[in-house]
Legacy VTK file of the C-alpha trace (Angstrom):
# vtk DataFile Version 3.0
C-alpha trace
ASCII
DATASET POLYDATA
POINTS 306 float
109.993 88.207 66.590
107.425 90.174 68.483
105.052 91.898 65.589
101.718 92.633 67.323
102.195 94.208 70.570
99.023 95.041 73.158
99.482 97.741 75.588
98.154 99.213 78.529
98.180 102.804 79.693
99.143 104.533 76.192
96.831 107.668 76.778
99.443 108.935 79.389
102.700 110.810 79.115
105.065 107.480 78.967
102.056 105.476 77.173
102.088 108.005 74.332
106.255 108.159 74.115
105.798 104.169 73.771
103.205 104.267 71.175
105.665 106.492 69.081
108.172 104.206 69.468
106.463 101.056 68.375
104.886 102.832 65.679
108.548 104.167 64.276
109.785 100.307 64.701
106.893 99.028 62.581
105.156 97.499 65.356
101.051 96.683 65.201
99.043 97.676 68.474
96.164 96.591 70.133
95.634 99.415 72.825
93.466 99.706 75.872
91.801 102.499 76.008
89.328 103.781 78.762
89.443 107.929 77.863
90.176 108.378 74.296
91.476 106.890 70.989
95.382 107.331 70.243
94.985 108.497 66.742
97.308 106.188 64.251
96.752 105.859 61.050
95.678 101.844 61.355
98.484 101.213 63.079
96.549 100.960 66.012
93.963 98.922 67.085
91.794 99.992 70.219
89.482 98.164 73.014
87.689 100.391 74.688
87.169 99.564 78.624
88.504 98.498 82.113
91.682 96.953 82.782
89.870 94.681 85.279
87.380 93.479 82.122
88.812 90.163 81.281
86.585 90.091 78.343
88.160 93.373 76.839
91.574 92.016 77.875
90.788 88.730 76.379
90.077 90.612 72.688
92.802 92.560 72.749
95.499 90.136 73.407
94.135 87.904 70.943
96.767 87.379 67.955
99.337 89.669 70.292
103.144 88.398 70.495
103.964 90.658 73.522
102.155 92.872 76.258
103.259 96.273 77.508
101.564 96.920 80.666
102.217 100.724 81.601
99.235 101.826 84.010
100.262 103.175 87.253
99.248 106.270 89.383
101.138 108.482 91.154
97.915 109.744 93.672
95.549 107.836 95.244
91.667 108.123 95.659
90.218 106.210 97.704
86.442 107.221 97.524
86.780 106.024 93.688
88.501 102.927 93.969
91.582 104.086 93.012
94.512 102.906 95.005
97.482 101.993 94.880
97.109 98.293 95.387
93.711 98.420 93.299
95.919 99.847 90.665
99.565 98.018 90.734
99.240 95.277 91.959
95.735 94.007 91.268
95.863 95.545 87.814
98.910 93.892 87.057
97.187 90.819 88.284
94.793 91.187 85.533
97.124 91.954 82.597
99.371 89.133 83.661
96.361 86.225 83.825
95.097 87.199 80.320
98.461 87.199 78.808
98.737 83.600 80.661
95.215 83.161 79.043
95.545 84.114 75.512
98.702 82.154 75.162
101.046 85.305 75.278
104.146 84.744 76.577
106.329 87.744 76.166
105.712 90.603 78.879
107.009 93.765 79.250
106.178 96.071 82.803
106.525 99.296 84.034
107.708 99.329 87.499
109.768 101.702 89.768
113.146 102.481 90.968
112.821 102.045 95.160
110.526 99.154 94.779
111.245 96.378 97.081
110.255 94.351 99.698
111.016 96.196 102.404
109.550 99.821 101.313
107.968 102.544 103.107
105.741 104.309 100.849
102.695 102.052 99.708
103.700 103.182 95.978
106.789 100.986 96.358
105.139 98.337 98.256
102.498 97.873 95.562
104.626 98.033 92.660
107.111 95.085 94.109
104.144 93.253 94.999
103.335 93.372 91.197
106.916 92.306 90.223
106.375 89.599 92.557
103.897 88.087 90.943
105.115 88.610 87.528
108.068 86.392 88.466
106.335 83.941 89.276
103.462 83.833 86.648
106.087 81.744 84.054
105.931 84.208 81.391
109.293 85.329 79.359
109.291 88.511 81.504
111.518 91.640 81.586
110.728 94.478 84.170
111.941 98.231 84.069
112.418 100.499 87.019
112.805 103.878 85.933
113.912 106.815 87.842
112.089 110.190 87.720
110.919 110.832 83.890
111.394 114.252 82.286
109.978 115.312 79.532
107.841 118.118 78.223
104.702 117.043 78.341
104.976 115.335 81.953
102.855 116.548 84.861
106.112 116.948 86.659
107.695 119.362 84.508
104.963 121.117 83.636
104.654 122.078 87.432
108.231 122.447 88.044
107.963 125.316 84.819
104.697 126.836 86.949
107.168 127.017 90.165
110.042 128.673 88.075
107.317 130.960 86.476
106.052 131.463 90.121
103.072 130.314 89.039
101.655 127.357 91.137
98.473 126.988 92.285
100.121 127.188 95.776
99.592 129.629 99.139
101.192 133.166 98.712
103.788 132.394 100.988
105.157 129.253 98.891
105.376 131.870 95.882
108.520 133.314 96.284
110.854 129.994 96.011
111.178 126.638 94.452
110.721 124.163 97.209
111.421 120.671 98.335
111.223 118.607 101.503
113.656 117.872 103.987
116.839 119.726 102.644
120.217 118.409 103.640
118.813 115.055 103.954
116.866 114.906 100.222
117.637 112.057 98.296
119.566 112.388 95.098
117.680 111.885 91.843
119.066 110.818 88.489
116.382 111.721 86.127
115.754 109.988 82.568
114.248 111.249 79.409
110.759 109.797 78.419
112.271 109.126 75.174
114.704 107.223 76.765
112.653 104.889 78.623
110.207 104.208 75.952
112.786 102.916 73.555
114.451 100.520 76.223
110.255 99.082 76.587
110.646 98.590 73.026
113.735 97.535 72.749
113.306 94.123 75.422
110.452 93.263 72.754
113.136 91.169 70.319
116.579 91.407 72.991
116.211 87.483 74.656
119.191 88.848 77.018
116.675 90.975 78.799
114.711 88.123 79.510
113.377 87.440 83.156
115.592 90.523 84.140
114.578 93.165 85.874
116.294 96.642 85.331
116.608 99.923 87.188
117.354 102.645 84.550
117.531 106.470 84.793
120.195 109.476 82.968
123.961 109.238 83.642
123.377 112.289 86.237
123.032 112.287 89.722
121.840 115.243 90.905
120.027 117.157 94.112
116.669 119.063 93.984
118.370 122.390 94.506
120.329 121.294 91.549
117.252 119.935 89.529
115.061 123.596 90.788
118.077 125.382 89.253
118.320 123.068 85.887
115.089 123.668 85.075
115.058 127.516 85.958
117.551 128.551 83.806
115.337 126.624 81.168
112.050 128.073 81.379
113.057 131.701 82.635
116.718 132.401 81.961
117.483 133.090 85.449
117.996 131.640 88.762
115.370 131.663 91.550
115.558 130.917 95.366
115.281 127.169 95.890
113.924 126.681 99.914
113.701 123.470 101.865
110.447 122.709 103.673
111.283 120.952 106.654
109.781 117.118 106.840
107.473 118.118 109.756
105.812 121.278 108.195
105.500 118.533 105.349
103.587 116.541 107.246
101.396 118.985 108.892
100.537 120.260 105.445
99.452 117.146 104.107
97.294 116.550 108.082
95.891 120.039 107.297
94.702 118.914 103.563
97.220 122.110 101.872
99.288 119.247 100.547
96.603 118.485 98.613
96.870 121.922 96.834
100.473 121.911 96.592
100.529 118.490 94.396
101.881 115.921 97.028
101.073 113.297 99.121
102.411 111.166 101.705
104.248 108.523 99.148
105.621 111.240 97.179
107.210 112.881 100.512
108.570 109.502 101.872
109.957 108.980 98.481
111.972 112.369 97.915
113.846 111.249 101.083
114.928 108.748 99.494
117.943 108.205 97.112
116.368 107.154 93.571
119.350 106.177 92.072
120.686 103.555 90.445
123.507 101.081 88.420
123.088 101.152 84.984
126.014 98.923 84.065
123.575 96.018 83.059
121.097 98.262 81.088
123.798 99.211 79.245
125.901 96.240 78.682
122.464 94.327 77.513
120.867 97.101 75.477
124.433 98.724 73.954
123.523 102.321 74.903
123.321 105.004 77.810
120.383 107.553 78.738
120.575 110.896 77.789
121.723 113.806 80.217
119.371 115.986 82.204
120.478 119.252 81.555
121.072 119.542 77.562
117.238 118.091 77.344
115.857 120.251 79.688
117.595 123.792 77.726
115.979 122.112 74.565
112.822 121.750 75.906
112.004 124.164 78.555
110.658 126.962 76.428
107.621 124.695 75.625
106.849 124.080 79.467
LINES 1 307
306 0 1 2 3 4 5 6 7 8 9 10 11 12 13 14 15 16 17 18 19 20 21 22 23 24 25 26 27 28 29 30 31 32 33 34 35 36 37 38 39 40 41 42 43 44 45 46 47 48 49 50 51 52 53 54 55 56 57 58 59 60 61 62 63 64 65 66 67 68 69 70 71 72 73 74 75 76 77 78 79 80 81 82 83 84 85 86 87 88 89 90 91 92 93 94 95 96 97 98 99 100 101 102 103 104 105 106 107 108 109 110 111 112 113 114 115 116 117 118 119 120 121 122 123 124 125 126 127 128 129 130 131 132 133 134 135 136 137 138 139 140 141 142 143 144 145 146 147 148 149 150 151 152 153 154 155 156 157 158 159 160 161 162 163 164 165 166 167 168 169 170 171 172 173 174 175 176 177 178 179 180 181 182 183 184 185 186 187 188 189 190 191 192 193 194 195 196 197 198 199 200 201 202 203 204 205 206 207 208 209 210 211 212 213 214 215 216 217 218 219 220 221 222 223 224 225 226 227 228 229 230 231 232 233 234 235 236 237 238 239 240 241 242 243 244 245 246 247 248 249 250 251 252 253 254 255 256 257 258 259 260 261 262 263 264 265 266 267 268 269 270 271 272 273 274 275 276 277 278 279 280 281 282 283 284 285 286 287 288 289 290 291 292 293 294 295 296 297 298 299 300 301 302 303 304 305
C-alpha cells in the first residue's frame, strides 16, 4: 500500500485539489515546488526546483511508494522555453526516468481527453507522446484523461464569471455576449468537477485494477457551449445573457492579428473547442465503483464565489 506519495504540479488549481485529497486519506507528500510552499501541517514535504533537475527529482522520490505527475500548460511561450513539448512530453520524460531511478514503481499521470496519435492541436500531440512513453517505461502505470475541469478556483471559470459579469479584459465589441468559436459545428463538452478528478488520482494509488489502464473521465453531462455560457450565467448573475458564435475564420484572424492573445486563447485551444471532448465512462466507473458529479448543481453552489 502506497504511503508516501511525491507529486508534481501541486501549486496549481488540480495540484492543490490533489494535495487535499491525499492529505484527507492520510497520505505523506514529497512535493515539487518551483513558486511557493503548499502549507501542511508536516504532512508535506517540499523540494524546491526544476522538474528537469534530476538531482531535486532524485531527493524527492527517495523513500516515495508512488508519483503523481500533474504539470501541464494550457499556453505556450516560446521565448521562455515553455512549450508544449518542453513541458509534456519532455517533462514527463524526466518524472518517469527518476521514478525508474529511485526504484519507484507505481505512477500516476495527468493527461487529456483528445489525446492521440493522430491529433491536431500540438497540446494533444504532446500529451500522447507522453503517454507513449509512459507505456513503455515498465512502471505499474495508470493514466487519466480528464475532460474540461470546473471548479471555483480554475482560470476557466473564473473567466467564464468575468464574461457573465461582462467583465473581460476583452475589445468593447466582445462585451455585450458570451462567446465561442465556430457555432453549429462546436464540439460538445462534458465537464468534471476538480474534486472529482482529484479523488480518482488518489484513488488508482491502492486500486491494482487500474493498473496499466488508461482512462478518459469527465461529469455524466454532455452539454454545448451555449448550454455551458447559460449554466454558468444563471450562477454568477441570476439571469441569462446573449451567448454569440465567433465564426472559425474571424478566430483565426484574431489570433494572426495578436487580439487572441487578449481574449485568453490560442490556436490549440480553438482547434480543440471544435472538437467533441467527450467520453465513455463505463470503465471508470465499473473499476473505481462511482460516477462524477453533474455540471449544473456544482456550478449554482459555487458560482457566487467566482
Amino acid at each position: 500500500m502506497a504511503s508516501r506519495v511525491f507529486i508534481t504540479g501541486g501549486s496549481g488549481f488540480v495540484g492543490s485539489a490533489v494535495l487535499r485529497e491525499l492529505k484527507k486519506n492520510g497520505y505523506e507528500i514529497n512535493a515539487l515546488t518551483n513558486r511557493k510552499t503548499l502549507g501542511g501541517n508536516g504532512e508535506i514535504k517540499h523540494f524546491a526546483g526544476s522538474l528537469f533537475d534530476p538531482t531535486v527529482l532524485d531527493a524527492g522520490m527517495r523513500g516515495c511508494d508512488a508519483v503523481i505527475h500533474l504539470v501541464g500548460i494550457i499556453m505556450e511561450k516560446p521565448s521562455q522555453g515553455v512549450t508544449f513539448e518542453r513541458i509534456h512530453y519532455e517533462g514527463t520524460v524526466a518524472v518517469v526516468d527518476a521514478a525508474k531511478r529511485n526504484g519507484v514503481r507505481r505512477y500516476v499521470q495527468m493527461s487529456a481527453l483528445g489525446a492521440r496519435p493522430n491529433a491536431v492541436s500540438d497540446y494533444h500531440k504532446t500529451k500522447f507522446k507522453a503517454e507513449e512513453y509512459i507505456r513503455a517505461s515498465g512502471l505499474e502505470s495508470t493514466i487519466l484523461r480528464p475532460s474540461m475541469i470546473h471548479g471555483p478556483e480554475g482560470e476557466f471559470m473564473k473567466m467564464e464569471a468575468m464574461w457573465a459579469r461582462k467583465r473581460a479584459p476583452a475589445p468593447l465589441f466582445f462585451q455585450p455576449f458570451m462567446p465561442y468559436f465556430g457555432g453549429k459545428k462546436a464540439g460538445l463538452l462534458q465537464p468534471i468537477f476538480v474534486d472529482d478528478v482529484a479523488r480518482a488520482f488518489v484513488e488508482t494509488l491502492n486500486n491494482d485494477k487500474t493498473i496499466g489502464k488508461v482512462y478518459p473521465i469527465g461529469g455524466p453531462d454532455i452539454i454545448t457551449w451555449p448550454q455551458l455560457h447559460e449554466t454558468v450565467a444563471q450562477a454568477v448573475v441570476g439571469h441569462h445573457r446573449l451567448v454569440a458564435a465567433i465564426p472559425v475564420p474571424i478566430a483565426k484572424l484574431l489570433i494572426t492579428t495578436g487580439i487572441a492573445q487578449v481574449l485568453g486563447f490560442n490556436r490549440d485551444q480553438l482547434i480543440m473547442s471544435q472538437e467533441d471532448n467527450t467520453c465513455d465512462l463505463a470503465e471508470f466507473v465499473n473499476d473505481f465503483g462511482w460516477t462524477p458529479q453533474a455540471f449544473a448543481p456544482l456550478v449554482a453552489e459555487y458560482g457566487k464565489e467566482l
